[in-house]
KEKE-3310 file (N, C-alpha, C; in steps of 0.2 Angstrom, whole numbers, plus 5000, padded with zeros to 4 digits):
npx = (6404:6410:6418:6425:6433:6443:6450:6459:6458:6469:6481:6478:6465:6461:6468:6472:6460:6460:6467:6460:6452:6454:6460:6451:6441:6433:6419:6422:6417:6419:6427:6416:6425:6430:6421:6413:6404:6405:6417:6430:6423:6424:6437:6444:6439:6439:6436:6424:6416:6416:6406:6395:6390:6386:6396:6399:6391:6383:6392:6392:6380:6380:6390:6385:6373:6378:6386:6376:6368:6378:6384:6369:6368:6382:6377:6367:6374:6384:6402:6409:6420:6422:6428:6427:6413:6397:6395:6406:6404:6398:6409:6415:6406:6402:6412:6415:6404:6409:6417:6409:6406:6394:6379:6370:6357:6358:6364:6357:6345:6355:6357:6345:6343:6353:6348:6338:6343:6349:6340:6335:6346:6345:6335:6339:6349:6360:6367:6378:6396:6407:6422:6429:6444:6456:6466:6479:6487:6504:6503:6512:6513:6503:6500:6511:6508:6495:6501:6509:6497:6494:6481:6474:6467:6468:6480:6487:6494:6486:6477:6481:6478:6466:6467:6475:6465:6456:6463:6466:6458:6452:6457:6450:6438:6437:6438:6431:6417:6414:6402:6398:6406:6419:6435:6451:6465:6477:6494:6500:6511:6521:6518:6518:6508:6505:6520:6528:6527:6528:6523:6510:6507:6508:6497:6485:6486:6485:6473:6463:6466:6460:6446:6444:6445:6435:6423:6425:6419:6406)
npy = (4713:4724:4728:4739:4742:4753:4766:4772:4767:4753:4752:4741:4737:4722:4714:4718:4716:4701:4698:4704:4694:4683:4684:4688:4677:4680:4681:4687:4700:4702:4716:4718:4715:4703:4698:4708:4714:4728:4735:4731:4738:4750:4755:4752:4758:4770:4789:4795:4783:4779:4789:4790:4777:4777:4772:4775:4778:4768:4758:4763:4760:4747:4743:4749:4742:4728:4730:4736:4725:4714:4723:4725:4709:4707:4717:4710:4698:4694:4700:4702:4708:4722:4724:4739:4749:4753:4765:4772:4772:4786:4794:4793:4791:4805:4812:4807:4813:4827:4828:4824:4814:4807:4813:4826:4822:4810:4809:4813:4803:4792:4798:4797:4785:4778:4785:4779:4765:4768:4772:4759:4751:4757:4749:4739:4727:4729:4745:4752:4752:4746:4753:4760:4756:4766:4766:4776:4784:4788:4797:4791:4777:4773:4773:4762:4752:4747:4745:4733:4727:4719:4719:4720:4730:4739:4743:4758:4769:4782:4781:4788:4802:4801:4792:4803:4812:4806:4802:4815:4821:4810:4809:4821:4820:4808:4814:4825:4822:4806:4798:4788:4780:4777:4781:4773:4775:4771:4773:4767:4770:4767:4752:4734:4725:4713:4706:4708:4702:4707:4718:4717:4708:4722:4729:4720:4724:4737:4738:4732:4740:4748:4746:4742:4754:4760:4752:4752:4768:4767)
npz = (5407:5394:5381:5369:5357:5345:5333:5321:5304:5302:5311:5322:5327:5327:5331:5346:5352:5349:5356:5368:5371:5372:5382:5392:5390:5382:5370:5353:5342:5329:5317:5299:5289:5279:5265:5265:5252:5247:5252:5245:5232:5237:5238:5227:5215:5203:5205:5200:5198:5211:5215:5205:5209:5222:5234:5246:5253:5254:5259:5272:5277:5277:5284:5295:5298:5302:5313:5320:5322:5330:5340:5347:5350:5358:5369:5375:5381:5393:5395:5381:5368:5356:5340:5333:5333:5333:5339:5333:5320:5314:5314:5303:5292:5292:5288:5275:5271:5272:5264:5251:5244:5253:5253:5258:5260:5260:5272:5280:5280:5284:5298:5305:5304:5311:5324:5328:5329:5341:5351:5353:5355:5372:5376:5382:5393:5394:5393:5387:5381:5394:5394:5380:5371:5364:5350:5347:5336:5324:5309:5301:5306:5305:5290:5289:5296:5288:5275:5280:5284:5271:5264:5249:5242:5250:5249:5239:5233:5229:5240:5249:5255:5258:5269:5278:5278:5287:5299:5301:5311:5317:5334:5340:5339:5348:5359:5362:5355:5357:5368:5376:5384:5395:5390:5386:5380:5369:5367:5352:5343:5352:5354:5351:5347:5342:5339:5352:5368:5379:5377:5374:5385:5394:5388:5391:5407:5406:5404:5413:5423:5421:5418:5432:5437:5433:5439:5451:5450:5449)
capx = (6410:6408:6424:6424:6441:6441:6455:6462:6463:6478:6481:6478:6459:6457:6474:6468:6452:6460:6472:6458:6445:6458:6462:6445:6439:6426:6418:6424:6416:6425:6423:6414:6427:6427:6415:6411:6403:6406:6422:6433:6424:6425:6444:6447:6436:6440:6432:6419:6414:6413:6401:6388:6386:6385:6399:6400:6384:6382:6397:6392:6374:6383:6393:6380:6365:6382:6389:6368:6367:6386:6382:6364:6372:6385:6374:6363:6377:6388:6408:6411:6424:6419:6430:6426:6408:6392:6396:6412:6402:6397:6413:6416:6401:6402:6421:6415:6400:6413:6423:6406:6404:6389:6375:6368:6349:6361:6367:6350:6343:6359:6357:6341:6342:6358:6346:6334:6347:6353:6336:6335:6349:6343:6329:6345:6349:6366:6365:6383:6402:6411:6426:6433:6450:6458:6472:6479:6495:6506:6502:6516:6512:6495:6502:6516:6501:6491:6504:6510:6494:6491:6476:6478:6462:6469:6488:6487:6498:6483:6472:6485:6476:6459:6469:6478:6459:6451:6467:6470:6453:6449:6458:6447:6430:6437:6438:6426:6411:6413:6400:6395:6408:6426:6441:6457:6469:6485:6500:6500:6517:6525:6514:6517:6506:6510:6527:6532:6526:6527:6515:6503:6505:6506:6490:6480:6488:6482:6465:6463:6467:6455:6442:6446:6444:6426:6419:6424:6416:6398)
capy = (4717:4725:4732:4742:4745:4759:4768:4773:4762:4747:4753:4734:4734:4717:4711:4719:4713:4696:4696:4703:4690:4675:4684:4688:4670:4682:4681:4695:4702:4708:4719:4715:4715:4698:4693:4713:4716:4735:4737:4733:4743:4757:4757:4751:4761:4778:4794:4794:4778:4780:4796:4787:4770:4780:4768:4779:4779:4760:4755:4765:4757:4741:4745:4753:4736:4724:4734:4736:4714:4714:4727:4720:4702:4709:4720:4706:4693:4698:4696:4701:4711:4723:4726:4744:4749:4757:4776:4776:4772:4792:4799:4790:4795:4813:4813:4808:4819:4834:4825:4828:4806:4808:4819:4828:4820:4802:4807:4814:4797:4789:4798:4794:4776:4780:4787:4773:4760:4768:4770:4753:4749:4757:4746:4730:4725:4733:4751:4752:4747:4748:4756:4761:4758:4770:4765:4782:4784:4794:4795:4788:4772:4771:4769:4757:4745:4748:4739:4727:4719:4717:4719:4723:4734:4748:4748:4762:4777:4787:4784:4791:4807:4798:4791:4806:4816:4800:4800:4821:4823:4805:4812:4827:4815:4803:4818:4829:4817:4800:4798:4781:4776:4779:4781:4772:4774:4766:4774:4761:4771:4763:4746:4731:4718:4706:4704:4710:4697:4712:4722:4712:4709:4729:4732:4716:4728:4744:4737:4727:4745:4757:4741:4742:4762:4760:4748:4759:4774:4769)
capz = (5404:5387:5378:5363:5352:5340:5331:5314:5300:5301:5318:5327:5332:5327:5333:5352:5352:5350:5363:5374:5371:5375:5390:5398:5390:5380:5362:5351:5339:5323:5310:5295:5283:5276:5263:5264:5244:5244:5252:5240:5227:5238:5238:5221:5210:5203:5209:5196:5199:5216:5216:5202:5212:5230:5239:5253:5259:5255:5263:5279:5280:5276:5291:5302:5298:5307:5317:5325:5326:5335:5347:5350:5354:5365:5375:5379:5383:5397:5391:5376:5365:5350:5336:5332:5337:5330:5340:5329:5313:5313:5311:5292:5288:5293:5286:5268:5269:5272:5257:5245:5245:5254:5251:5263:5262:5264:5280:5287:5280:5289:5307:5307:5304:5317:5331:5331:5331:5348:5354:5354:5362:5376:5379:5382:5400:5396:5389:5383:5382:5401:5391:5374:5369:5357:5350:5343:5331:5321:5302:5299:5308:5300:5284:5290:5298:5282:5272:5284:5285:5267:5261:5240:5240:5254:5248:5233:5233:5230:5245:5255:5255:5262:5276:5281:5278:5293:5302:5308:5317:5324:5341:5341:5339:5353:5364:5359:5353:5360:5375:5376:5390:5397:5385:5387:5377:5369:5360:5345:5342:5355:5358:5346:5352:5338:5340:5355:5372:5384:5374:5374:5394:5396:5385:5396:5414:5408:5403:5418:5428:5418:5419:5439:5440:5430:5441:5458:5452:5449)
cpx = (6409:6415:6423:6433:6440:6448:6453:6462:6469:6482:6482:6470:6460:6461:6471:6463:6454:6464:6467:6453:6449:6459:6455:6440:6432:6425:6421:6420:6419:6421:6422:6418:6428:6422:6410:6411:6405:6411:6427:6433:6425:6432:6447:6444:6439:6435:6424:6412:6409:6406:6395:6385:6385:6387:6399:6395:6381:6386:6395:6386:6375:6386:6387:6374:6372:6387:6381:6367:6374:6384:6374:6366:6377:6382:6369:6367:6382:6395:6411:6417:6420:6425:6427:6418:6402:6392:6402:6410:6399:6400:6415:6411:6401:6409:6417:6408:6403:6417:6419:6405:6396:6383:6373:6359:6352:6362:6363:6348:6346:6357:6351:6340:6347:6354:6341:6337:6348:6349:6334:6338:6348:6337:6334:6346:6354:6364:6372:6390:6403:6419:6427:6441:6452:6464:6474:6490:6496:6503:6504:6516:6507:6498:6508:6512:6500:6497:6507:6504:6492:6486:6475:6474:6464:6475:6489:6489:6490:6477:6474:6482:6470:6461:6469:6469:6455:6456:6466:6465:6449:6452:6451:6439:6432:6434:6434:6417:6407:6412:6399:6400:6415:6430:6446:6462:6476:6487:6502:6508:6523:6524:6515:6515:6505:6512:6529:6527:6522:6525:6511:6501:6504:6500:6484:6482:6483:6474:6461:6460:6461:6448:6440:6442:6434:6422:6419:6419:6407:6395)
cpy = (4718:4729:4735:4744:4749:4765:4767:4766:4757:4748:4745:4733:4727:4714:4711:4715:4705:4691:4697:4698:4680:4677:4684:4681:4674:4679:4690:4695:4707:4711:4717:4716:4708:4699:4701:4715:4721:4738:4736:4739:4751:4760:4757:4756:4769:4783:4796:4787:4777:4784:4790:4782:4772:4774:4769:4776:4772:4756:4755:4763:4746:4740:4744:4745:4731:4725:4733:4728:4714:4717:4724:4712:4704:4711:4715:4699:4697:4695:4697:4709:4714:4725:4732:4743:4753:4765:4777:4776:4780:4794:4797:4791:4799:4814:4811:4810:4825:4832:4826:4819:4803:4813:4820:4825:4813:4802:4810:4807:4790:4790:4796:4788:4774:4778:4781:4767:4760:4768:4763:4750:4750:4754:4738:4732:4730:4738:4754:4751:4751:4754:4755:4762:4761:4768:4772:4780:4789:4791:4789:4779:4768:4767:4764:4753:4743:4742:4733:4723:4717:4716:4725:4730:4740:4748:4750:4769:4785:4787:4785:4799:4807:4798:4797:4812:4813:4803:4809:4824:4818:4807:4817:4822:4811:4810:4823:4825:4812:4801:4793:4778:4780:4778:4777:4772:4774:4767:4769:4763:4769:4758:4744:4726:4713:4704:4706:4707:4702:4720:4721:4711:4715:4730:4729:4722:4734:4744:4736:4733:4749:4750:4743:4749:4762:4757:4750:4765:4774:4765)
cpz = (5396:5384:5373:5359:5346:5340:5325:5311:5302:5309:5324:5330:5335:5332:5342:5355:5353:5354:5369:5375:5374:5382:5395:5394:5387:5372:5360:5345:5333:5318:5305:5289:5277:5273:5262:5256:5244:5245:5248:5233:5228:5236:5233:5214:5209:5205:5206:5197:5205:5218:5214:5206:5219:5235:5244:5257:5259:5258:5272:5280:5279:5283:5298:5304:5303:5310:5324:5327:5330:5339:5351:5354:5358:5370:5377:5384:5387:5392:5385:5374:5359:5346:5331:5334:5334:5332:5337:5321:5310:5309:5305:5290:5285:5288:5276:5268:5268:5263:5249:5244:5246:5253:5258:5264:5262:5270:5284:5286:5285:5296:5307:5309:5311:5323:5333:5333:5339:5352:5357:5358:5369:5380:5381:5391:5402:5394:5385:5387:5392:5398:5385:5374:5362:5355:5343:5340:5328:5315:5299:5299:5306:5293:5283:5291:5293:5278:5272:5282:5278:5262:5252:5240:5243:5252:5241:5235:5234:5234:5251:5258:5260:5266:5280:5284:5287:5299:5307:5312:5320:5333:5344:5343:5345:5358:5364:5359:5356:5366:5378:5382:5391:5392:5390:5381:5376:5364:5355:5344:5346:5358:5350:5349:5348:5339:5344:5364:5376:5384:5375:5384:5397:5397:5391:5404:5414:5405:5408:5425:5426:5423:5427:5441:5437:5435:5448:5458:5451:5455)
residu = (UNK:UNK:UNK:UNK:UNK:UNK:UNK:UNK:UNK:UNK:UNK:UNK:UNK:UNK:UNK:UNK:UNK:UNK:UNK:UNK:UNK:UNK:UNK:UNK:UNK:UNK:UNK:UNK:UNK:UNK:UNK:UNK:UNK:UNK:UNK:UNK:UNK:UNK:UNK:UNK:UNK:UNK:UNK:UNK:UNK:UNK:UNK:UNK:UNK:UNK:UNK:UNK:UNK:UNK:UNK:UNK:UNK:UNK:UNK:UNK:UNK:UNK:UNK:UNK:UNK:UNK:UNK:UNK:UNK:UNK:UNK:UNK:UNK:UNK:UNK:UNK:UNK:UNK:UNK:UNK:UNK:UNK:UNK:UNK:UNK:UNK:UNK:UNK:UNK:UNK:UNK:UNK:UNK:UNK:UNK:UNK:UNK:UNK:UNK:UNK:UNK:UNK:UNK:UNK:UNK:UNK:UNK:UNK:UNK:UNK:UNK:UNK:UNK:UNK:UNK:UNK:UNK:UNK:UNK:UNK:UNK:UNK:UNK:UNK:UNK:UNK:UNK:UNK:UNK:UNK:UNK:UNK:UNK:UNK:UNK:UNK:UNK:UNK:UNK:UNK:UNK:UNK:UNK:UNK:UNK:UNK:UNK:UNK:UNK:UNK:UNK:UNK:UNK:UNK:UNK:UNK:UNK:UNK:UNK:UNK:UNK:UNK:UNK:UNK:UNK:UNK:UNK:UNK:UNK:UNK:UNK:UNK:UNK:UNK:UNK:UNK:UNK:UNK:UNK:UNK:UNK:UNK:UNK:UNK:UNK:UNK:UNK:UNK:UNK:UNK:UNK:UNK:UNK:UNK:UNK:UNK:UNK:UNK:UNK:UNK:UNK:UNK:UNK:UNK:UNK:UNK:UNK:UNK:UNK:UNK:UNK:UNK:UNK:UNK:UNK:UNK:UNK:UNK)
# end
């Protein structure tokens, strides 16, 4: 079994990820924000700043280099959980190459470096996640999470516009784009599995069922 979680921003991956890794007694796999050197000055820096030292495009092959070792270890061990996933590291690419972030001879240099990475995977026993859970929300939720969970670097009035930029066509990309397994998804807007018991046992039922319907049809 391979999971994958993927979602917006502040949304709850991680949170997910580590309710399902106690339940199916798996390793999870989280994302590399800890100890990550470029995230902060991605967020912190002014827009100037940003452009001269090309954060974008180093952030996203920061991303893309531990994201490709997490996914490689998963796919060869059976059982695990992924906190976000190397087929969602695309669309933040793409999204700040429409933004002018990226150049466009970065995000050929990217997909490139992208398409090897996945050829690769295909040479692993597994070839990819059994489902992806989405956990989708309103805006408004997003940036409610965002400053709940505290992190100094993402609560600033002025990268509410970033947000909102990620936030209005990640649906589109789930459903459109993402081909790599089944979709499940999970209204964040009405799921708190922090603080709320019978969250948390809903989210494990309706995992458990998708999980169930996956393993019928092949």
């Amino acid at each position: 079994m391979l999971i994958v979680v993927g979602g917006m921003i502040g949304l709850g991956k991680s949170s997910v990820a580590e309710i399902l890794g106690k339940h199916f007694n798996s390793d999870v796999f989280y994302e590399s924000v800890e100890g990550n050197p470029i995230l902060p000055l991605f967020y912190s820096s002014d827009e100037e700043e940003v452009l001269k030292n090309r954060y974008p495009f180093l952030l996203q092959l920061y991303f893309l280099n531990t994201r490709f070792k997490s996914i490689k270890e998963a796919l060869v061990n059976d059982n695990n959980v992924l906190d976000r996933s190397i087929y969602e590291d695309w669309y933040f690419a793409k999204k700040n190459q429409d933004l002018g972030r990226i150049s466009d001879l970065e995000m050929s240099i990217y997909e490139g470096l992208l398409d090897n990475m996945l050829e690769e995977l295909d040479e692993l026993p597994k070839k990819s996640p059994d489902i992806m859970i989405y956990l989708k929300g309103s805006f408004e939720t997003v940036l409610k999470r965002i400053a709940l969970r505290g992190r100094e670097f993402e609560i600033d009035d002025s990268l509410r516009d970033y947000y909102y930029f990620l936030w209005k066509d990640y649906d589109d990309w789930v459903n459109n784009c993402y081909k790599a397994s089944d979709v499940l998804i999970i209204d964040m807007d009405k799921m708190d599995v922090v603080n709320r018991e019978e969250d948390r046992i809903r989210l494990i039922e309706l995992v458990e069922a998708k999980l169930k319907e996956v393993r019928q049809a092949e």
